[in-house]
N, C-alpha and C positions, 0 to 999 in steps of 0.2 A: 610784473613777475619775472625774474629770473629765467635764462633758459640755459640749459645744459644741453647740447649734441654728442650724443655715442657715434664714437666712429669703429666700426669694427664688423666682422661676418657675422649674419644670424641664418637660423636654419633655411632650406636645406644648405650643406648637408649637417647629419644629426650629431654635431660633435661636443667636447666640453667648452671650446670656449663659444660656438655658437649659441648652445643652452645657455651661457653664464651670460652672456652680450644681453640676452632677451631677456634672462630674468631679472637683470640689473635695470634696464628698461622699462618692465611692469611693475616696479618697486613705486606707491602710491605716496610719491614726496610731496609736502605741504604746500612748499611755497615757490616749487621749481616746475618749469614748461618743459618736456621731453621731447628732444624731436633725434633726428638719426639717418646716418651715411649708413650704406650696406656694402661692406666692402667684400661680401662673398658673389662669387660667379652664378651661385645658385644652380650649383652642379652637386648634384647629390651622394657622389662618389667621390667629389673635391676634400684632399687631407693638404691639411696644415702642417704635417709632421714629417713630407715624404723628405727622402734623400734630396741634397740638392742637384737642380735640373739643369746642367750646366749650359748644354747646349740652345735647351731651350732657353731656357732664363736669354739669354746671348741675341737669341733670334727673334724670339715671340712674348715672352712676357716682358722684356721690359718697353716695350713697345704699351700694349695692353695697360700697365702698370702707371705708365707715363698720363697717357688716355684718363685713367682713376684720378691720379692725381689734380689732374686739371679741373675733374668733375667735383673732386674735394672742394676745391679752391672754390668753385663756383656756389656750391651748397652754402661756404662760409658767409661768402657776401650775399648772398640769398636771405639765410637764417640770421646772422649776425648772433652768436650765441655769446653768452657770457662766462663758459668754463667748456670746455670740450675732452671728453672722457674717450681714450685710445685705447682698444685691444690689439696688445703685441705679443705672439710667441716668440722664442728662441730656436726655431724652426731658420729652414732659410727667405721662409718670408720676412724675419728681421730688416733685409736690404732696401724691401719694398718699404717696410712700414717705417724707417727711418727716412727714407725719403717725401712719406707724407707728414710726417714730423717737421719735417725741414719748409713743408709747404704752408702746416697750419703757424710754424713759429713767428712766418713775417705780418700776424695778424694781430700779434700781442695780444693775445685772449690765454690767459690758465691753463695748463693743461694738465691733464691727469693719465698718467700710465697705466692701466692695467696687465702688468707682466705676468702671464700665464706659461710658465716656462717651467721646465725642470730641471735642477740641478747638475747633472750631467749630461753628456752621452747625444748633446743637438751642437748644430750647426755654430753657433752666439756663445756658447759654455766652455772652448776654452781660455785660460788666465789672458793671454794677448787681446783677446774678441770681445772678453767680458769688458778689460778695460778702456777698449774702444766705445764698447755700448754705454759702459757709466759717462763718459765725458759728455756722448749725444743728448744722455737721456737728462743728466743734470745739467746741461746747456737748453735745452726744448720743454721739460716739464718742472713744475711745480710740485707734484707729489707722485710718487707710485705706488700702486696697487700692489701685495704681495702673498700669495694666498696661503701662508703657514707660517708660523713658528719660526718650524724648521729654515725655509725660505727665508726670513729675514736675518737669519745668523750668518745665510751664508753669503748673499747678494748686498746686504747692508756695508760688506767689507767694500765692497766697486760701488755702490752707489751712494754711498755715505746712509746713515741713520737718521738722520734729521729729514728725509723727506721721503722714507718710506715709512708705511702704513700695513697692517696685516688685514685683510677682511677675506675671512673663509669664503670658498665658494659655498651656498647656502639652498634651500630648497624651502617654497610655503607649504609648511606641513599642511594645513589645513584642504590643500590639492589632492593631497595621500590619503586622506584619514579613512578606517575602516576598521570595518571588525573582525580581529583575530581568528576568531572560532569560526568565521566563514570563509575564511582562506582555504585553495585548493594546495592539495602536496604536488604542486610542479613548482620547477624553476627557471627562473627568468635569466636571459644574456642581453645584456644592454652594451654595443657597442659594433665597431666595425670589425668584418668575418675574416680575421687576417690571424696569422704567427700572432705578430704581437701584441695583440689581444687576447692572447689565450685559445683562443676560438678551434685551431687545432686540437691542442690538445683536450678541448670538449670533446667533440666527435671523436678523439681516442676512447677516452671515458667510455664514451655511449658503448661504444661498440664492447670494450671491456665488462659492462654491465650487462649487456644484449646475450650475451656466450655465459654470462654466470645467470642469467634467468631471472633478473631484478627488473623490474618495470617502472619506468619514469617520463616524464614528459621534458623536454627543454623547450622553452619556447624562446624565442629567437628574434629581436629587436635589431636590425640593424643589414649594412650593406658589405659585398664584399668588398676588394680596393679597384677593381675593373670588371667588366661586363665578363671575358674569359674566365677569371679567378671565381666569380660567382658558378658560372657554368661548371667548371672544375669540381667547386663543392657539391655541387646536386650530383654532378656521375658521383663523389664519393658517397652520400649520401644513399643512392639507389643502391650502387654497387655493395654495399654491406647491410642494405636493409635496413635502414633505420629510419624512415618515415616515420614510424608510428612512436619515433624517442625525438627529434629535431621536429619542428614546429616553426615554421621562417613566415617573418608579419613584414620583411623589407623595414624601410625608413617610417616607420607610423609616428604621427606627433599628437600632440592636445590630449582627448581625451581617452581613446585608443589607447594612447601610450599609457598614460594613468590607471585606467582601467587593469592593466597585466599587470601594474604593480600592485594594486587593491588586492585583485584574486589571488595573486603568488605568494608562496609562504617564503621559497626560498631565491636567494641570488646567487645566482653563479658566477664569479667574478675573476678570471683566470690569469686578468693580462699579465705580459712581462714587464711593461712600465707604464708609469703613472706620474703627471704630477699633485693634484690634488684631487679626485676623483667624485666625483659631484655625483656619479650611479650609485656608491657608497653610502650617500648621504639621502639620496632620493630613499635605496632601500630602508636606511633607518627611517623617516617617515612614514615609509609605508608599512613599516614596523614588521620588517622581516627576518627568518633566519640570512645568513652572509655565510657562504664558503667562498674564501677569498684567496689568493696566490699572497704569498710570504714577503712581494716586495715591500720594501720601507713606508711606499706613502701610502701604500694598504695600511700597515701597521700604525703609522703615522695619525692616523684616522681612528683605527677601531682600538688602538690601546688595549687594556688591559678589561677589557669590558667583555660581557659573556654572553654578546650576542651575534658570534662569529666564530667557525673552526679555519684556521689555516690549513693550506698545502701545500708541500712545497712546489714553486713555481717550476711549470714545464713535465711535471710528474703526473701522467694522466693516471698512471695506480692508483699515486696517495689521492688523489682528486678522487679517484671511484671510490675506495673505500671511506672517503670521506661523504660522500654523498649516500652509501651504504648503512652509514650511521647515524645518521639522521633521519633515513626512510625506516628504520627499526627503531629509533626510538623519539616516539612522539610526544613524548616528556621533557624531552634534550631539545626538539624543535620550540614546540609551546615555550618553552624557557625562555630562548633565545629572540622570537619573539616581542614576548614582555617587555626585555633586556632593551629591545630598541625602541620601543614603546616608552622608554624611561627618559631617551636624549633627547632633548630642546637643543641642543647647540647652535644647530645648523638652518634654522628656522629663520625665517626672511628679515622678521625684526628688530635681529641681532645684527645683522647686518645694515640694516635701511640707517640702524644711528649711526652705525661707523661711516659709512660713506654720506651720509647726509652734514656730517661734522667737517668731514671733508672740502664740500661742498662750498658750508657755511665761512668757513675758513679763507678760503681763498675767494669768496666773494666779497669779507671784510675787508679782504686786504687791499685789495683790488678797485673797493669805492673810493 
């Protein structure tokens, strides 16, 4: 049999590509052996997305980084696998993860990129960086992973089209499944308690709703970005009375997690950006309403489909009043509901052939 190694972070901490690493992982492939490098710190506050750390980087992570790499190398002559699947963002961990590219390439084993990045606005995106990254990455891998459409129109220019691949980030419905009419009217936030996630202007919201005498629950998945910035949140928290609207479960995973999306009718989804958003798609299984922020890969995702109100992002008005209209009319929820109860897209499936074709592909080639 076949074995394939994912190299890449899984939880903690609770983010999209450590969700997507794991679920790509628990996909039930026929004829292949799964095994896997963890290249998260297993810090639960750890983002893949922060600024880049100059000084540190200089002093202490590349040290650290070096250390991984070594450990990589060792896992490979351990396992001996015959395709080795990478998770890289466009964050400034690009430097790092080019350098373990560099270590798995003297192995002559397949490799497979999964590029979780977003089009603009990181570290790797712009025109100079990108065309630095296509040369690495079509010199070290065999195919890349690309999680949209959209994504492929624009990255397929730097990495040429012949060797990327589209495979949504995906969710098994059958984890989610539940029944509508026993859903509670709260709403859930899934992600980390920062600006740019929205997560501010929640707590604007709340407090706008709290002073107009509308009563709701948020319940509240995820961590702040440091131990301070948490503490911050709870004085804001107290200081305007809203215990009884915020509802904080910290980083909760497995069934915990699932369970608030069974019960929750609606998602509260505010961030300022996104690359392809996998809480999006969790919500649709879990067959919920979506009030979402107006960015692209929101849109990108829910299209023209009627089980989602926008707002625009950073607007904690439009966001109350949007949330205002859905708590009055529970005909417009139930709807929307249904609406997500209709999409199959994003179901494990659909995906296990795309990347298992992948799989098979470069295993032929490669006998």
């Amino acid at each position: 049999m076949s074995k394939i190694a994912f190299i890449g972070p899984l939880p903690p901490p609770l983010g999209g590509v450590e969700v997507i690493n794991q679920s790509f992982q628990e996909i039930d492939y026929s004829c292949y052996e799964v095994t896997y490098f963890n290249t998260s710190n297993q810090n639960s506050r750890e983002n893949l997305y922060m600024r880049f750390p100059w000084k540190r980087f200089l002093w202490n992570s590349i040290f650290r980084d070096l250390r991984k790499s070594k450990a990589i190398e060792r896992f490979i002559k351990k396992v001996n696998p015959d395709i080795i699947n990478i998770f890289i963002t466009s964050g400034p961990s690009i430097l790092r993860d080019l350098l373990y590219l560099k270590t798995i390439h003297k192995y002559n084993i397949p490799v497979v990129i999964h590029f979780h990045s977003k089009t603009k606005g990181e570290f790797a995106l712009t025109p100079f960086r990108l065309k630095v990254t296509g040369y690495f990455f079509n010199k070290y891998a065999k195919k890349i992973i690309l999680l949209s459409d959209e994504h492929f129109t624009f990255f397929s220019h730097y990495f040429g089209e012949k060797c990327c691949v589209v495979i949504e980030n995906f969710v098994t419905y059958s984890d989610y499944d539940n029944e509508i009419e026993k859903k509670c009217s709260q709403f859930l936030f899934v992600g980390r308690l920062t600006k740019e996630k929205g997560f501010l202007d929640l707590l604007n919201a709340a407090i706008i709703l709290k002073e107009g005498g509308i009563k709701c629950e948020f319940h509240i998945i995820g961590l702040a970005a440091t131990e301070q910035q948490e503490k911050e949140i709870m004085d804001f928290i107290d200081n305007n009375q809203l215990r009884e609207y915020i509802i904080l479960y910290g980083a909760i995973f497995g069934k915990d997690k699932l369970e608030l999306f069974k019960v929750s009718k609606y998602l509260i989804f505010p961030s300022h950006f996104e690359n392809s958003p996998v809480v999006l798609k969790e919500a649709i299984a879990a067959k919920m309403a979506i009030v979402a922020s107006n960015i692209q890969a929101n849109k990108n995702i829910l299209k023209t489909r009627e089980n989602h109100i926008l707002f625009e992002m950073g607007n904690s008005y439009d966001l109350a009043e949007k949330i205002v209209l859905l708590l009055n009319d529970k005909g417009k929820s139930q709807a929307m509901c249904a609406e997500s109860a209709r999409i199959s897209e994003y179901d494990v499936s659909i995906a296990k052939k795309k990347i298992q074709a992948v799989f098979d592909e470069l295993i032929t080639k490669n006998a």
